[in-house]
Structures are given as C-alpha cells and as structure tokens.
N, C-alpha and C positions, 0 to 999 in steps of 0.2 A: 603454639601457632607460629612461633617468630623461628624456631629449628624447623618446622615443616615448609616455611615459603622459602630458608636456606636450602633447603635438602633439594626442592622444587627449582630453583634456579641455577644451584652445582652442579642438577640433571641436565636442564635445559642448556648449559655452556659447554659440558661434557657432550652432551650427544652431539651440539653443533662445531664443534672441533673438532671430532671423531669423523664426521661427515663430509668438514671441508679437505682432512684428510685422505680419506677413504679416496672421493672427489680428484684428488692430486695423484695418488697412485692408480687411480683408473684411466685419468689422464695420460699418466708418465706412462704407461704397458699400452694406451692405443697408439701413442708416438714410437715406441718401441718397436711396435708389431708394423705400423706404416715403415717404419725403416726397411724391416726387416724382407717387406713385401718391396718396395723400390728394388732394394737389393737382390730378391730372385728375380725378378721382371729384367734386370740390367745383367743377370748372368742367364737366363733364357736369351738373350737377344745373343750375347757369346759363343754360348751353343752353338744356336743356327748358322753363325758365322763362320761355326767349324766344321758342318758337317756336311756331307755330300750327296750322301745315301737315299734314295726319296724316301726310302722308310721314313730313316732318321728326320730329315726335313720335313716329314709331314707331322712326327711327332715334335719337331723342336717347335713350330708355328701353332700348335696346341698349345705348348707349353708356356711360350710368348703370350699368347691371348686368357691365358689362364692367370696368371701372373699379373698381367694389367687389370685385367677385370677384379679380382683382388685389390690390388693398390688403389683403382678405382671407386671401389666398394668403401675401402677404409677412409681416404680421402673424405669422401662424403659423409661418413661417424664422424670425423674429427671435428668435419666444420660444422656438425649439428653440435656437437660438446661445444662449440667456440674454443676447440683450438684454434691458433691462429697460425699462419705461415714461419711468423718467427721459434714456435718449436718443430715444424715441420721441412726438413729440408732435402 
C-alpha cells in the first residue's frame, strides 16, 4: 500500500510539472506569435507608405487591416492566459 500511495503522488507531481510547463511554453509561443504579428502590422503600414499604385494601395490597406485584426485577436488570447503587459511589448 505505502509503494502504491508513492507511485500515486510521483504521478500526481509529475503530471503537475509537466503541466505547469507545457503551461509556460504555450505561454512563451503566444508571446512569440503576438510579436510576430505587431511586427507584420508595423511592416504593412511601410508598405503603404511606399506604394502609389491604387492597386497596390488598395491591397497594402487590406494588408494593414488584416494584420491588426490579428494582433488584435492575439492580444485578447494573451490577456485571457494572464499574460500580462510585461511579457508583451
């Protein structure tokens, strides 16, 4: 009995460490991906700023709006994780 309630509580420490990690890299990849997304959001807005063409301009303010709606998106994942401002910058 006294190897079964060990074996029962090595599980239960294992699985919740394994969890809080799991937990921390899913964190760290939606901080990641929020970067990743500011970052095309701030190179869409470059774009437009380079382009003339109304094609182009009509596709660069897609791009823009697409891009924020994104970083907007995540933004909002983050703060339901409780990420907080200080890993998002």
């Amino acid at each position: 009995m006294k190897g079964e309630n060990k074996n029962n509580v090595l599980s239960w420490l294992s699985a919740l460490f394994f969890e809080e990690v799991e937990e921390e890299n899913v964190k760290d990849d939606l901080v990641e991906e929020l970067k990743r997304a500011k970052n095309e959001w701030i190179a869409a807005e470059k774009y437009f700023e380079s382009v003339s063409d109304p094609d182009l301009v009509e596709y660069a303010i897609y791009n823009i709006e697409a891009a924020k709606r994104k970083y907007i998106y995540l933004l909002k994942k983050a703060r339901e994780e409780g990420i907080t401002s200080g890993y998002v910058k």
